[in-house]
C-alpha positions as a Python dict, from the first residue, in 0.01 Angstrom:
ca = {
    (1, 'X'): (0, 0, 0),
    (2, 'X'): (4, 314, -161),
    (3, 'X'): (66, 529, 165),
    (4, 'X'): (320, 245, 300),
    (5, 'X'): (532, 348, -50),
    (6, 'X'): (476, 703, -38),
    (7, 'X'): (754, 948, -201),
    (8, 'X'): (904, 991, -559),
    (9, 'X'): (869, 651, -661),
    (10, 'X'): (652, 458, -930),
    (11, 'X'): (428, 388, -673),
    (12, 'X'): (269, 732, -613),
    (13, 'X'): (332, 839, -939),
    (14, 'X'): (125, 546, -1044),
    (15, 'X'): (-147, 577, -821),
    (16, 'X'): (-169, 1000, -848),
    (17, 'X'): (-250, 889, -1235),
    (18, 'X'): (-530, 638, -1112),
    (19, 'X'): (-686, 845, -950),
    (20, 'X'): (-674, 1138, -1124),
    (21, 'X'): (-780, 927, -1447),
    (22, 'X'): (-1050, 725, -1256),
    (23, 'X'): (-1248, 1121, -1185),
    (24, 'X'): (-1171, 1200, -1545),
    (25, 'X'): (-1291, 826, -1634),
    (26, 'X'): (-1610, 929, -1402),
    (27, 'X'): (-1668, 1274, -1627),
    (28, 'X'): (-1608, 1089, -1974),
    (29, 'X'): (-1916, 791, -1826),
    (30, 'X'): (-2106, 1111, -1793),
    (31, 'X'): (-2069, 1229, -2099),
    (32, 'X'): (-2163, 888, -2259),
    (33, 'X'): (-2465, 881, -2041),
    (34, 'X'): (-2586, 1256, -2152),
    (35, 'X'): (-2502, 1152, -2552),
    (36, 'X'): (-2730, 823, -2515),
    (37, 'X'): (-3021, 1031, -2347),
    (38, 'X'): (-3017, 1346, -2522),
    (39, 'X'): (-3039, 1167, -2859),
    (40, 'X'): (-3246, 861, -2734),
    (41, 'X'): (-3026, 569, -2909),
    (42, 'X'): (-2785, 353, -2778),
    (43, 'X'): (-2668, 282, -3136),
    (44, 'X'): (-2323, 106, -3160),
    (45, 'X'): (-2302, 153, -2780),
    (46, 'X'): (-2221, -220, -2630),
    (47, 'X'): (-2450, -336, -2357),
    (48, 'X'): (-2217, -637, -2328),
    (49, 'X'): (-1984, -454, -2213),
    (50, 'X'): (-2125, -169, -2015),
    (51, 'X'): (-2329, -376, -1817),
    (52, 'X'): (-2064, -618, -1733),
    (53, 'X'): (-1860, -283, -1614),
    (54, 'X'): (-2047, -254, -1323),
    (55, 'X'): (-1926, -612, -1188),
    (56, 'X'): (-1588, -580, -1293),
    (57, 'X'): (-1556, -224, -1105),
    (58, 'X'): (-1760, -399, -792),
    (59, 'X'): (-1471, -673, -811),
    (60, 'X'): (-1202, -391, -832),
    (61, 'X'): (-1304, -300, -492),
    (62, 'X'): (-1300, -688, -338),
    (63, 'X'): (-978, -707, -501),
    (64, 'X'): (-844, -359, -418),
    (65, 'X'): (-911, -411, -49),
    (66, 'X'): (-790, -790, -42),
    (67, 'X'): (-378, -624, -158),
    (68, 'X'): (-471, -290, 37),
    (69, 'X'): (-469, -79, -279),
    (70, 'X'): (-665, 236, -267),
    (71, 'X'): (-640, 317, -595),
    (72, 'X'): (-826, 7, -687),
    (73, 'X'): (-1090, 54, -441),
    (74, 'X'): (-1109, 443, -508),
    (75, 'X'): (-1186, 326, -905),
    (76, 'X'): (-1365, 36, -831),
    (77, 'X'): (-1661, 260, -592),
    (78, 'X'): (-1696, 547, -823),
    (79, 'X'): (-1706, 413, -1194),
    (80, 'X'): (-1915, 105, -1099),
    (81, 'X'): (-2174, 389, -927),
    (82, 'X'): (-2109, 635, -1269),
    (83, 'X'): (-2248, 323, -1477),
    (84, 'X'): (-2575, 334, -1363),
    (85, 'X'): (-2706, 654, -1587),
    (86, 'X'): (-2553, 478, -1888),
    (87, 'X'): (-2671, 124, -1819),
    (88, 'X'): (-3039, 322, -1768),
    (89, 'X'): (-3042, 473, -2107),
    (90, 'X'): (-2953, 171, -2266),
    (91, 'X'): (-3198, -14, -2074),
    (92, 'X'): (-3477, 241, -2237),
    (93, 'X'): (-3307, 309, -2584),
    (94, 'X'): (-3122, 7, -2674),
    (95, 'X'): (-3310, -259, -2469),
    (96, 'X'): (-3216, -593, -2267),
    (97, 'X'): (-3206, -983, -2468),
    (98, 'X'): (-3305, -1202, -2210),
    (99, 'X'): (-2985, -1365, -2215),
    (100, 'X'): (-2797, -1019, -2107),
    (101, 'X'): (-3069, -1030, -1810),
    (102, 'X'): (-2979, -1383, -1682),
    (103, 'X'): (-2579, -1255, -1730),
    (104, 'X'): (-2630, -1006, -1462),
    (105, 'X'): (-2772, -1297, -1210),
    (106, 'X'): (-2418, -1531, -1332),
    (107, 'X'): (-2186, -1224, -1275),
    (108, 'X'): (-2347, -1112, -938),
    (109, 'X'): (-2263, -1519, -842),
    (110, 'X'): (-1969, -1447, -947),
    (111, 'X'): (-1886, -1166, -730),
    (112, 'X'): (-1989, -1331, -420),
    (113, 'X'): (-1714, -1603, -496),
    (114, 'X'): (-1457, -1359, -511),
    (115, 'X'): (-1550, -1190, -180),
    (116, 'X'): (-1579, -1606, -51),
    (117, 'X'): (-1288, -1762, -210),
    (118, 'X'): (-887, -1704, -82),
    (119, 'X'): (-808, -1725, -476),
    (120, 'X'): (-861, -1351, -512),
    (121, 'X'): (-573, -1312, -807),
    (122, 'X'): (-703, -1613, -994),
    (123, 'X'): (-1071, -1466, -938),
    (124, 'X'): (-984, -1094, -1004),
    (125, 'X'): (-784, -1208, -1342),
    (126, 'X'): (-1130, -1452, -1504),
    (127, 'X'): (-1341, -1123, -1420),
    (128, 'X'): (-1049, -988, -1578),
    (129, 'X'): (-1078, -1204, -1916),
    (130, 'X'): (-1427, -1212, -1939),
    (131, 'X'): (-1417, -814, -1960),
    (132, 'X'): (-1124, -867, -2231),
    (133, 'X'): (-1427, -1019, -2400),
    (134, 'X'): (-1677, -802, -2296),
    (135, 'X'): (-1454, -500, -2399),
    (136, 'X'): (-1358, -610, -2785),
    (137, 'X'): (-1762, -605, -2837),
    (138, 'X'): (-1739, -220, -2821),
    (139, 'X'): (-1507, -204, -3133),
    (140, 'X'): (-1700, -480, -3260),
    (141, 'X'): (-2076, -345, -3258),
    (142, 'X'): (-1875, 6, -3433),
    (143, 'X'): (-1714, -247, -3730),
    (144, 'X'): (-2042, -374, -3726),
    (145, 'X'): (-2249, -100, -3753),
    (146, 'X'): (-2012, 99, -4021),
    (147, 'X'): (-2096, 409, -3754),
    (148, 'X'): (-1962, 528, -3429),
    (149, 'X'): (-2347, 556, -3332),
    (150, 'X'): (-2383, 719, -2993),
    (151, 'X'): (-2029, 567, -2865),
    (152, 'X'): (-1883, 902, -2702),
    (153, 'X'): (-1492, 999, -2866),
    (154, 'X'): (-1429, 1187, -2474),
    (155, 'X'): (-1504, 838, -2269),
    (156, 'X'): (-1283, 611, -2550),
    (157, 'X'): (-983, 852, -2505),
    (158, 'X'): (-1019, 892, -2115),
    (159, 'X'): (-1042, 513, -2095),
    (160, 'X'): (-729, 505, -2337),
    (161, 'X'): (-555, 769, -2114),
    (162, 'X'): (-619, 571, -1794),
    (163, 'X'): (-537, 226, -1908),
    (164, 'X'): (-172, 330, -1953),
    (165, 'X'): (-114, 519, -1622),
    (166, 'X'): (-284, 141, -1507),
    (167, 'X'): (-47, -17, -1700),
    (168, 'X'): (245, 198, -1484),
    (169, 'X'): (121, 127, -1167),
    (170, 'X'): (33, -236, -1248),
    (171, 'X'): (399, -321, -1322),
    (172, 'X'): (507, -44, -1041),
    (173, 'X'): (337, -238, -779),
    (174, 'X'): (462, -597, -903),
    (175, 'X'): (101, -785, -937),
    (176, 'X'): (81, -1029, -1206),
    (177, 'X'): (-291, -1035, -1259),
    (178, 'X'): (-300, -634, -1377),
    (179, 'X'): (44, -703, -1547),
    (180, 'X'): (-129, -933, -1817),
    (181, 'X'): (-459, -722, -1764),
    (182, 'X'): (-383, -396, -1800),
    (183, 'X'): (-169, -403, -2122),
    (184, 'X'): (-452, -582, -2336),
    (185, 'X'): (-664, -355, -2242),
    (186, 'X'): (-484, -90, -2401),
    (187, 'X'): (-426, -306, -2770),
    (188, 'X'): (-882, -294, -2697),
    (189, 'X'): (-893, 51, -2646),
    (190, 'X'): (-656, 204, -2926),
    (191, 'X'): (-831, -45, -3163),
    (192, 'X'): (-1148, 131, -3064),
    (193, 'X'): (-993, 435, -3101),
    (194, 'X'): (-897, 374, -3470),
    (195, 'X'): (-1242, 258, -3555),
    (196, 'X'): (-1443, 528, -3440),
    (197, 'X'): (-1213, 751, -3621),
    (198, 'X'): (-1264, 582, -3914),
    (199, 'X'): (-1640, 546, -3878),
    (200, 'X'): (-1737, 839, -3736),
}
């Protein structure tokens, strides 16, 4: 798709910010993974949400590959690898509830129907609103916790950064599911934002 539209368009413009943002997305995972080792606590660091990440990005690249969009695919390879190192810290620091173990068996099912069914938009958008869910437990365990814990200010505002060049492209290349997506992630993210300000 994206080299089919190539020039000065929306398109490119869109997809240059993906993937610029998805390496800097990759560095600010890194940085949350070094915070959560070097000072041995997950506090206030959602393992909702982090270890549901590494499902959504595995359905970015189903879905990526099903409308031929690199960008998607690109994002969906490297942050879904760059969640490991967090997800192992907070495996050792924070710990697993049984029921966040038996989550990981439901969303790898659910994978496998995406990559099965011909209803990849319908598919791609519930990942989609279960990570809306996923995603407002980050700024909730912060509220919670009355502390920004070990929830690192360089990942929130990367993520923040991203999800509006996401919001471009989404809208540039005319697909529904990221046009309802993308935009609610952003309301998440600068709602994090504000709360790690004020409870940092």
């Amino acid at each position: 798709m994206e080299f089919e539209n190539f020039g000065w368009n929306l398109v490119t413009i869109g997809f240059s910010g993906t993937i610029f943002f998805t390496l800097f997305a990759a560095w600010g995972l890194w940085q949350q993974a070094k915070k959560i080792w070097l000072n041995k606590s997950g506090l206030s660091v959602s393992v909702f949400w982090f270890s549901y990440n590494i499902f959504l990005f595995s359905a970015n690249i189903v879905y990526g590959y099903s409308i031929n969009s690199l960008a998607l695919v690109f994002n969906g390879v490297l942050l879904s690898l760059m969640h490991f190192p967090v997800l192992i810290g907070l495996a050792k620091f924070k710990g697993f509830k049984p029921i966040q173990k038996w989550l990981f068996v439901l969303y790898l099912g659910l994978i496998v129907l995406l990559i099965a069914l011909p209803i990849k938009s319908q598919m791609y958008l519930l990942f989609s609103f279960v990570n809306i869910i996923a995603l407002i437990t980050q700024p909730w365990e912060i509220m919670k916790n009355k502390n920004s814990g070990m929830v690192e200010i360089k990942l929130i505002v990367v993520y923040l950064a991203s999800t509006l060049f996401w919001v471009a492209y989404a809208f540039a290349i005319k697909d529904w599911a990221l046009q309802i997506i993308c935009p609610t992630y952003l309301i998440i993210w600068i709602a994090t934002l504000i709360l790690w300000v004020k409870y940092k």
